[in-house]
MIDOSE-1310 file (N, C-alpha, C; in nm, 2 decimals, decimal comma, always signed):
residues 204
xxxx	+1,48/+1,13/-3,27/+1,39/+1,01/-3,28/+1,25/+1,06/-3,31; +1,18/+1,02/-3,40/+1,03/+1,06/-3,44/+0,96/+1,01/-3,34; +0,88/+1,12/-3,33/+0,74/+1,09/-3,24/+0,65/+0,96/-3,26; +0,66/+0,91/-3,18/+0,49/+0,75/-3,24/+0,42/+0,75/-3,12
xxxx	+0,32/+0,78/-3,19/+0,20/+0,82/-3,11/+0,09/+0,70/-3,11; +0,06/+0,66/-3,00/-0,05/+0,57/-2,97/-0,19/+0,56/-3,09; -0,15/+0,49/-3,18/-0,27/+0,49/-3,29/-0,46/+0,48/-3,21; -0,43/+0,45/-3,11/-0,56/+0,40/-3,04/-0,60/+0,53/-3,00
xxxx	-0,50/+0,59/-2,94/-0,50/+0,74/-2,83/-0,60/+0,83/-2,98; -0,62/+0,83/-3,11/-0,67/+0,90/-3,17/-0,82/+0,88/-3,20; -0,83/+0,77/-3,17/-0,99/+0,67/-3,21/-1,06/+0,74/-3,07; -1,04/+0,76/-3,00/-1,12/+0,81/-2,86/-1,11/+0,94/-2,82
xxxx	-1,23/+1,03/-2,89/-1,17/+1,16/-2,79/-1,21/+1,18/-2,68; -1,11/+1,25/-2,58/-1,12/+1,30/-2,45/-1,25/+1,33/-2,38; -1,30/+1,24/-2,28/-1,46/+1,37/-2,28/-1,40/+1,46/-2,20; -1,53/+1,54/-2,23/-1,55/+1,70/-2,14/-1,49/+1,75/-2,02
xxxx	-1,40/+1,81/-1,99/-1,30/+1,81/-1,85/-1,25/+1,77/-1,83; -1,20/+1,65/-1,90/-1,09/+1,55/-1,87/-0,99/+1,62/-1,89; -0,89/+1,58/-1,79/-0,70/+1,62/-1,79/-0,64/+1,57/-1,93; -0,58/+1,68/-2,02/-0,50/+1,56/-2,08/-0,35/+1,62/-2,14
xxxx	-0,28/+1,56/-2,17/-0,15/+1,65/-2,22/-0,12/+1,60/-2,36; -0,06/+1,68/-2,45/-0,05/+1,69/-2,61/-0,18/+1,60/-2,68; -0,30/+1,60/-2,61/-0,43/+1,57/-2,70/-0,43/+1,38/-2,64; -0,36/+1,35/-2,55/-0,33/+1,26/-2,46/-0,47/+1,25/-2,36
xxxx	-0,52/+1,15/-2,37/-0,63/+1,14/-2,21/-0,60/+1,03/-2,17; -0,70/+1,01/-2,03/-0,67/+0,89/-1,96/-0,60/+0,76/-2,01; -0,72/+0,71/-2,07/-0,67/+0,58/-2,16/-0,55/+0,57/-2,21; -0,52/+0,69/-2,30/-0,38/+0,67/-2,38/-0,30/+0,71/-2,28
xxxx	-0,25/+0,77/-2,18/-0,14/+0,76/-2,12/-0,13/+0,59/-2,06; -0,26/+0,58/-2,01/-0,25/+0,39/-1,97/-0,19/+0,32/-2,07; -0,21/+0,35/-2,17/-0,13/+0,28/-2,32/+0,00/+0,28/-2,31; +0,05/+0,46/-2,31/+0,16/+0,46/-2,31/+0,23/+0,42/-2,21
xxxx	+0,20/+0,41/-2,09/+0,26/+0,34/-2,02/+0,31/+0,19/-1,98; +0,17/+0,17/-2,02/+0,21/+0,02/-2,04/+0,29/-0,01/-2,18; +0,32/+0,06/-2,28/+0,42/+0,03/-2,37/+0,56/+0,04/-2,34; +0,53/+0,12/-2,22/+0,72/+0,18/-2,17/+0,73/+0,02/-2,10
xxxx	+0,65/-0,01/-2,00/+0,65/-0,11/-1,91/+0,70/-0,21/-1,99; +0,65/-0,25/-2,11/+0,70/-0,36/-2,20/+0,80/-0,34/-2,29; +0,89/-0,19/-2,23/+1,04/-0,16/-2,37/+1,02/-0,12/-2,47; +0,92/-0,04/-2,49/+0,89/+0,05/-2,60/+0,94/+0,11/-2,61
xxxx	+1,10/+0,15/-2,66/+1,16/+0,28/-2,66/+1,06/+0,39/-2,70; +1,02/+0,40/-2,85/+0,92/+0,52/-2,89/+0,86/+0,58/-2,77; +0,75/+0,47/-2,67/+0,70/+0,55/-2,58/+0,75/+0,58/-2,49; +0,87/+0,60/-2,48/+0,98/+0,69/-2,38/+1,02/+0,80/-2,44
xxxx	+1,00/+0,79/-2,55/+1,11/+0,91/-2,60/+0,92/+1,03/-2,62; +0,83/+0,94/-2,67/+0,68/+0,99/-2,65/+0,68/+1,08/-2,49; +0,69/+0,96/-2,46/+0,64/+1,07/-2,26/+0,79/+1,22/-2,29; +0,87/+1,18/-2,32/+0,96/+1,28/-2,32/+0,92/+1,38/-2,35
xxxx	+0,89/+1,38/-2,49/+0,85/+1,50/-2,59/+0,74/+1,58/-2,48; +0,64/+1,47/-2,44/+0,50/+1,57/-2,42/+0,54/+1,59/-2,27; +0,63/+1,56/-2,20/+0,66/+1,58/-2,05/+0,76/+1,64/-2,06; +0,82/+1,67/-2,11/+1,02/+1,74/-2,05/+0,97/+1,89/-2,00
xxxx	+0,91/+1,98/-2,02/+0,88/+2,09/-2,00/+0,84/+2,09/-1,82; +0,76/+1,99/-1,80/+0,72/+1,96/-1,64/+0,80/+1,94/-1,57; +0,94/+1,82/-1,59/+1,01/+1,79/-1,50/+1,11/+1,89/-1,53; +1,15/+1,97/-1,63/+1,26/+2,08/-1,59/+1,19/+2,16/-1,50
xxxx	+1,11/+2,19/-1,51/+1,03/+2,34/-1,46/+1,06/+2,27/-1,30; +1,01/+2,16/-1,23/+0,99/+2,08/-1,13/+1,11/+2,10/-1,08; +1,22/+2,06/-1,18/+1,33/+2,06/-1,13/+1,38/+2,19/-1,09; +1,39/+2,27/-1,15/+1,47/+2,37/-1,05/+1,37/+2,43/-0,97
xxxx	+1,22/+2,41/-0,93/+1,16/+2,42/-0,85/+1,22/+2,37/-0,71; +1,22/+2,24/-0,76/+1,32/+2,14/-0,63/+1,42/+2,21/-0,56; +1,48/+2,27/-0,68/+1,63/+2,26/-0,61/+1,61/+2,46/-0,54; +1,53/+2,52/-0,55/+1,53/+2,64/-0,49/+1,66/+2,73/-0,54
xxxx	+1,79/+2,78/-0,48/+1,85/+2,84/-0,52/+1,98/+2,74/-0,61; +1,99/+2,65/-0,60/+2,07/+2,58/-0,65/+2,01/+2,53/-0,78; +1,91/+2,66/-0,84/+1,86/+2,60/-1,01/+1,99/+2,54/-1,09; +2,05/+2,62/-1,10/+2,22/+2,56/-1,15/+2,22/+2,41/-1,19
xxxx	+2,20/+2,36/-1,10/+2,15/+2,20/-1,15/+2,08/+2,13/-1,17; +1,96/+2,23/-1,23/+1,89/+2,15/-1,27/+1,83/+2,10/-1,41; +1,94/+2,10/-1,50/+1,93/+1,99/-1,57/+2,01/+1,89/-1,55; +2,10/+1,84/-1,46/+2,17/+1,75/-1,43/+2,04/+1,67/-1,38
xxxx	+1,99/+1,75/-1,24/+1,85/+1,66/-1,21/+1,76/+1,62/-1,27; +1,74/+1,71/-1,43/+1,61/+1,70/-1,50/+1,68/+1,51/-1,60; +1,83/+1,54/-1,62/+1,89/+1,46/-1,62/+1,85/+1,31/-1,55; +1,87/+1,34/-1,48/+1,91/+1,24/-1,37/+1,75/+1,13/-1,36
xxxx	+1,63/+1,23/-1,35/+1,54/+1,17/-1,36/+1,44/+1,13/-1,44; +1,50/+1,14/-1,58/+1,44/+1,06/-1,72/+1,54/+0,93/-1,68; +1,64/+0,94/-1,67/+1,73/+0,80/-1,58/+1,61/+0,68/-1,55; +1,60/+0,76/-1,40/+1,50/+0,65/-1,34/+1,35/+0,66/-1,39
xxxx	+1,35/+0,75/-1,46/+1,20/+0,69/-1,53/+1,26/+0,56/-1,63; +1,30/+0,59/-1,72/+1,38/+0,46/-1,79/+1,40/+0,36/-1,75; +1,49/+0,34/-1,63/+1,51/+0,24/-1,54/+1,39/+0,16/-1,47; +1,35/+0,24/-1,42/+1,20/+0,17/-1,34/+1,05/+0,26/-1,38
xxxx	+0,99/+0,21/-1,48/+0,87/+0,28/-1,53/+0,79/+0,22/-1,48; +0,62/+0,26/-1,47/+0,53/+0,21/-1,40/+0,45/+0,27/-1,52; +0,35/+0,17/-1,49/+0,22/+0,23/-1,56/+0,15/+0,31/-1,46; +0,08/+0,42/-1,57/+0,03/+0,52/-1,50/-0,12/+0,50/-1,57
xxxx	-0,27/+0,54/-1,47/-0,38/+0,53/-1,55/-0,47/+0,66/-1,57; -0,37/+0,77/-1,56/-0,44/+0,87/-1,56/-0,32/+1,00/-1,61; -0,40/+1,15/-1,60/-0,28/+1,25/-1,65/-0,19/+1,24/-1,54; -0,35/+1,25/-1,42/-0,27/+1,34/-1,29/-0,20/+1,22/-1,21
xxxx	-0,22/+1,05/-1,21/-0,10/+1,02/-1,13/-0,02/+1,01/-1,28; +0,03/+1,01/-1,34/+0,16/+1,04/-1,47/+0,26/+1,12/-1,38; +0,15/+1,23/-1,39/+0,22/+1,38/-1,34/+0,27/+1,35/-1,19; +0,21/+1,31/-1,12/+0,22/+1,29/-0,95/+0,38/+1,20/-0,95
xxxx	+0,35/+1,10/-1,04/+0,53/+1,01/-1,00/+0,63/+1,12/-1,10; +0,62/+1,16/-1,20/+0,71/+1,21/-1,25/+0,76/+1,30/-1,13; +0,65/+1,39/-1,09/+0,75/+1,54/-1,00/+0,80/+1,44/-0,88; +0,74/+1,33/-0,81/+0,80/+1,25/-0,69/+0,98/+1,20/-0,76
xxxx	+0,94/+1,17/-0,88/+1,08/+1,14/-0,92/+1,21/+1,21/-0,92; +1,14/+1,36/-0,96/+1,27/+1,48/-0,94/+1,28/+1,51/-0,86; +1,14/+1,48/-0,74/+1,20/+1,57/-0,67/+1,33/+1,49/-0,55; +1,33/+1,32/-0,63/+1,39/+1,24/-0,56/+1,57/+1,26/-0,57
xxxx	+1,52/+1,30/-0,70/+1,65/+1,34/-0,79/+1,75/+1,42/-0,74; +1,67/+1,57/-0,71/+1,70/+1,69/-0,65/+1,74/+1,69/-0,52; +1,69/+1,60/-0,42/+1,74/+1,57/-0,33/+1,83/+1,50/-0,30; +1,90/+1,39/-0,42/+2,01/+1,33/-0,40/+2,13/+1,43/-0,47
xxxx	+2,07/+1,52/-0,53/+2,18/+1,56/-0,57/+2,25/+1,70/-0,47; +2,18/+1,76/-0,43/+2,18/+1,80/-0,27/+2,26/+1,79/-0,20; +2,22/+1,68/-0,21/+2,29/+1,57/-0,07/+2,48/+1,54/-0,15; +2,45/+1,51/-0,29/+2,63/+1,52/-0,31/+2,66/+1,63/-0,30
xxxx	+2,61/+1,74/-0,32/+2,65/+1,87/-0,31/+2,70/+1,90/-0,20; +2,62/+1,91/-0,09/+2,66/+1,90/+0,03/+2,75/+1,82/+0,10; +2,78/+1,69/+0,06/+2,88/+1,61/+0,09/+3,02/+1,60/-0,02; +3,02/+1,68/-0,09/+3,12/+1,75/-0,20/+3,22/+1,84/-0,12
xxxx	+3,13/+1,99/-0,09/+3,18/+2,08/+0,00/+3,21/+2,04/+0,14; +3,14/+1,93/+0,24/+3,21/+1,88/+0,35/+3,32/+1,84/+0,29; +3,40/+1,76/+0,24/+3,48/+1,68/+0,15/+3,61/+1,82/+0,14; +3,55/+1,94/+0,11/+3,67/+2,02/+0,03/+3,65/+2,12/+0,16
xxxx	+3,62/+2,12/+0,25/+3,63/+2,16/+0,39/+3,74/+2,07/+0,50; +3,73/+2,00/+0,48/+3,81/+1,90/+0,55/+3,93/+1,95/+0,47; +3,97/+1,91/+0,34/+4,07/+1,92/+0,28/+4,14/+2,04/+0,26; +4,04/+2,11/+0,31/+4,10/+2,27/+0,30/+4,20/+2,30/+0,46
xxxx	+4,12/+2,23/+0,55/+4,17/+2,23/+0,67/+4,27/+2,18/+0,72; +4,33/+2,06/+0,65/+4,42/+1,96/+0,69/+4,56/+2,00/+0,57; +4,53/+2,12/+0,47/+4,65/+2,07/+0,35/+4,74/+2,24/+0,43; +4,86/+2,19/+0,48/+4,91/+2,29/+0,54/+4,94/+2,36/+0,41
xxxx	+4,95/+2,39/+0,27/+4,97/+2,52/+0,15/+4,85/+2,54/+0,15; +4,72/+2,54/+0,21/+4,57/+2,58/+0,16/+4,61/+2,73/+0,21; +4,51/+2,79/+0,10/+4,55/+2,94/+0,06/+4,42/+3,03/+0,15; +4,43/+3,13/+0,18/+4,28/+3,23/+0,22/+4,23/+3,18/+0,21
xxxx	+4,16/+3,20/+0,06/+4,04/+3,19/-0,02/+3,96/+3,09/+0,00; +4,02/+2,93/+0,09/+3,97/+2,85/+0,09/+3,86/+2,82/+0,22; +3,91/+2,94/+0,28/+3,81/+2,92/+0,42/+3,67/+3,03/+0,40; +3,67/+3,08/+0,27/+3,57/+3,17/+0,21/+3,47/+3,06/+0,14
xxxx	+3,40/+2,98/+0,19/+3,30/+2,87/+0,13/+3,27/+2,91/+0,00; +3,18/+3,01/+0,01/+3,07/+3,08/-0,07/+3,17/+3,14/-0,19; +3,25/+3,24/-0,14/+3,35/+3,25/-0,29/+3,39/+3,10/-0,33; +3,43/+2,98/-0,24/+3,53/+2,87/-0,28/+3,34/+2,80/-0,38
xxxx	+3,27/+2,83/-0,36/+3,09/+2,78/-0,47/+3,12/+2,84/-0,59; +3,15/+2,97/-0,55/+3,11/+3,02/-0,69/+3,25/+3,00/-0,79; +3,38/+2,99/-0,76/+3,46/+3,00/-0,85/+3,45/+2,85/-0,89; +3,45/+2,74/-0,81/+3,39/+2,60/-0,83/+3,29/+2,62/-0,95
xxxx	+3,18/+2,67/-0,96/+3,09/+2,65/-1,03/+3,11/+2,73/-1,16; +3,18/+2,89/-1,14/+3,25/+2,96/-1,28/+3,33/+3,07/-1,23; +3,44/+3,08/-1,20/+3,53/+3,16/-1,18/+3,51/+3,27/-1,26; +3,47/+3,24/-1,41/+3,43/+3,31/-1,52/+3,34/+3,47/-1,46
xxxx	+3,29/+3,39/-1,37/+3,17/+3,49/-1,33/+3,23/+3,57/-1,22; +3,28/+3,58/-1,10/+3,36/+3,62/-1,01/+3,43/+3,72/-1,04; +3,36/+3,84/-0,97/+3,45/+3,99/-1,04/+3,56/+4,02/-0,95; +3,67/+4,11/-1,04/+3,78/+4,11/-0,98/+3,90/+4,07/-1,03
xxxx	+3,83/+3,94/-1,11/+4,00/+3,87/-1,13/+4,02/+3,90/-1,30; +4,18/+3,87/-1,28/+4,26/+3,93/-1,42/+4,23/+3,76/-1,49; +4,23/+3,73/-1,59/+4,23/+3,58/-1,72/+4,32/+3,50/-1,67; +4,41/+3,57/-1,62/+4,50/+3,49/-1,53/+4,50/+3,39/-1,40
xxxx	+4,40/+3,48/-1,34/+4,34/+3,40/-1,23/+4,23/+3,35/-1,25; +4,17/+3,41/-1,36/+4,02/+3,24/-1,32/+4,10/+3,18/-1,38; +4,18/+3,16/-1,49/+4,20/+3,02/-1,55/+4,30/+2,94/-1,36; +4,36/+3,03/-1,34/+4,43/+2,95/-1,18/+4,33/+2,91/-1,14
xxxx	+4,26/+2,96/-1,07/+4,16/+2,90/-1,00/+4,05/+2,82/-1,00; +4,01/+2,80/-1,20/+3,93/+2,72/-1,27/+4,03/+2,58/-1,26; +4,14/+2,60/-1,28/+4,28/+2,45/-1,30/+4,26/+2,40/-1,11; +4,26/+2,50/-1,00/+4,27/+2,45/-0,88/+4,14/+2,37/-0,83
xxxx	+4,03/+2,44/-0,90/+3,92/+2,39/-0,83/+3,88/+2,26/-0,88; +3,90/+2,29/-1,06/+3,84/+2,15/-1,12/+3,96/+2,03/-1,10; +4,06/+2,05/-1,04/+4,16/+1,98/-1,06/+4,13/+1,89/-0,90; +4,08/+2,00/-0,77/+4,14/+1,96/-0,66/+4,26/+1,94/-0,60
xxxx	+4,36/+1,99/-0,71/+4,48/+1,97/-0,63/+4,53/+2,06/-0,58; +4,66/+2,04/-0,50/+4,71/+2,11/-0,42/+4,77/+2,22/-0,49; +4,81/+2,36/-0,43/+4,89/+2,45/-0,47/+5,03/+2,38/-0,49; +5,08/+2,31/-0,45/+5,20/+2,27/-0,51/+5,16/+2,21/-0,65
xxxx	+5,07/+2,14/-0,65/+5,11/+2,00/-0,81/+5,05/+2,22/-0,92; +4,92/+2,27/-0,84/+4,93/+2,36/-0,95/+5,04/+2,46/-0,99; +5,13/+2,44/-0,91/+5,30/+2,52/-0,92/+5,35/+2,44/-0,96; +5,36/+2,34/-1,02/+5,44/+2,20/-1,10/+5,41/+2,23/-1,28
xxxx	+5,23/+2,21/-1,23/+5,16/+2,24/-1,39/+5,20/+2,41/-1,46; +5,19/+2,50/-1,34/+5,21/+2,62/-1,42/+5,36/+2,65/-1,46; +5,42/+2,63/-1,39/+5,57/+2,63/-1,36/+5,67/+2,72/-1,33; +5,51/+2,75/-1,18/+5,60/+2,89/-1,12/+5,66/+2,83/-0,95
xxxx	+5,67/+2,89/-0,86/+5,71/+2,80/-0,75/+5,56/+2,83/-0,67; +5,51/+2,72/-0,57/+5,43/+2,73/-0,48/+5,44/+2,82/-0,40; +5,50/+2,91/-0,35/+5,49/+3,09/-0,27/+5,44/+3,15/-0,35; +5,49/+3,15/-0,49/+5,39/+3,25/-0,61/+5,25/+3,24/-0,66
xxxx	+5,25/+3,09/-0,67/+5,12/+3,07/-0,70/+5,02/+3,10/-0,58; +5,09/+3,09/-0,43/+4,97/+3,07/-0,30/+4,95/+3,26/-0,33; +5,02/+3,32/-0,34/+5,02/+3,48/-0,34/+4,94/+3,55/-0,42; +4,93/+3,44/-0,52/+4,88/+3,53/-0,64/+4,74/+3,50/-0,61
xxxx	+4,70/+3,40/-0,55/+4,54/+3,35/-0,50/+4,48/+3,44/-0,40; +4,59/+3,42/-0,32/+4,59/+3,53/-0,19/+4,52/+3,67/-0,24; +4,61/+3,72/-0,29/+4,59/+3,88/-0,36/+4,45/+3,86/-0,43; +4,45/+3,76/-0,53/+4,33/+3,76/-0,58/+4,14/+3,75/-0,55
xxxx	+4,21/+3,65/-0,45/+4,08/+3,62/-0,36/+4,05/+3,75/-0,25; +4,14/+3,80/-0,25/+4,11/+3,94/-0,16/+4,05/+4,07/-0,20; +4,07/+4,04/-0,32/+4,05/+4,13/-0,44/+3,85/+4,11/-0,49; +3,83/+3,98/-0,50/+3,73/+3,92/-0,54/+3,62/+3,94/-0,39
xxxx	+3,68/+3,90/-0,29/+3,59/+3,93/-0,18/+3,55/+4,05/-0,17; +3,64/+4,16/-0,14/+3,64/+4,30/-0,17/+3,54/+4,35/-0,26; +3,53/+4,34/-0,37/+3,41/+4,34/-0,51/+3,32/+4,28/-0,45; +3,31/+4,20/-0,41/+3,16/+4,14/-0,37/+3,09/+4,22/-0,24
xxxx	+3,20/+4,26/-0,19/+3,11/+4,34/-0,07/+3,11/+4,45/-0,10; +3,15/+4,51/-0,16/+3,09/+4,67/-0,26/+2,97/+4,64/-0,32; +2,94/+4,52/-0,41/+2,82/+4,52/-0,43/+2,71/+4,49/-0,38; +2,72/+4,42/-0,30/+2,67/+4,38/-0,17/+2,55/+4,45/-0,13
């Protein structure tokens, strides 16, 4: 989508010390704002162009070790800017709601995260075929998030373990899909996840 830039924002330049972003001062963010306020697509896709670099950066600021997600969050919170825009009359409150927004963002997403893993804690506890591996959190994050990356295992087993995790299902239905019996498949996890733990505490 082409940039459209506030024809007005060019008639006035900035004075002396003023805040401003892509040649943007006070005034003209008040413009653009009030153009989002009124459904201006252009001036959304405008704040984008000359903001996206802040709220990614913000965003995995937010999220501390869980950068991983943050473009879902950086995601998440062009969302509700879109949804609910405000006019802004300056750089610095622009700047002030946008990071309030991620970092609204960041914290809900957190929050699924955390109530994801309660979720596959419980389920780990109650499915009488739950394997080892599953009472290993921190391995059960990372193969969740890329098995790919988890040293130790043969192609064989991240694709197992990438099918169990993104699937959620039980060692039986993934002994259905592969079409070996469920003792084999729980063993082969077993062995593997032992294997993977192992590696991790050597390098450790």
């Amino acid at each position: 989508m082409p940039l459209m830039t506030d024809p007005a924002a060019k008639s006035v330049a900035p004075r002396a010390g003023q805040p401003t972003i892509g040649g943007l001062d006070d005034g003209a963010v008040d413009r653009l704002t009030t153009r989002m306020m009124r459904g201006d697509r252009d001036a959304y896709a405008e704040l984008f162009h000359l903001r996206c670099d802040l709220v990614d950066g913000e965003a995995r600021r937010s999220l501390g070790r869980r950068s991983d997600l943050g473009a879902d969050v950086a995601q998440d919170a062009w969302v509700r800017v879109a949804r609910a825009p405000r006019r802004c009359g300056s750089v610095v409150s622009l700047d002030a709601w946008l990071r309030r927004i991620v970092r609204s963002a960041a914290i809900d997403m957190l929050r699924t995260e955390l109530a994801q893993r309660n979720r596959e804690r419980r389920v780990a506890q109650t499915r009488p075929e739950a394997v080892a591996f599953l009472d290993d959190f921190e391995l059960l994050q990372q193969l969740r998030q890329d098995a790919r990356r988890v040293a130790g295992l043969s192609g064989e087993e991240q694709s197992m373990f990438e099918l169990l995790i993104r699937s959620q299902g039980t060692v039986a239905q993934l002994a259905g899909w592969m079409g070996l019996g469920p003792a084999a498949v729980d063993s082969r996890l077993r062995r593997a996840a032992e294997r993977a733990r192992a590696r991790r505490s050597e390098d450790a």
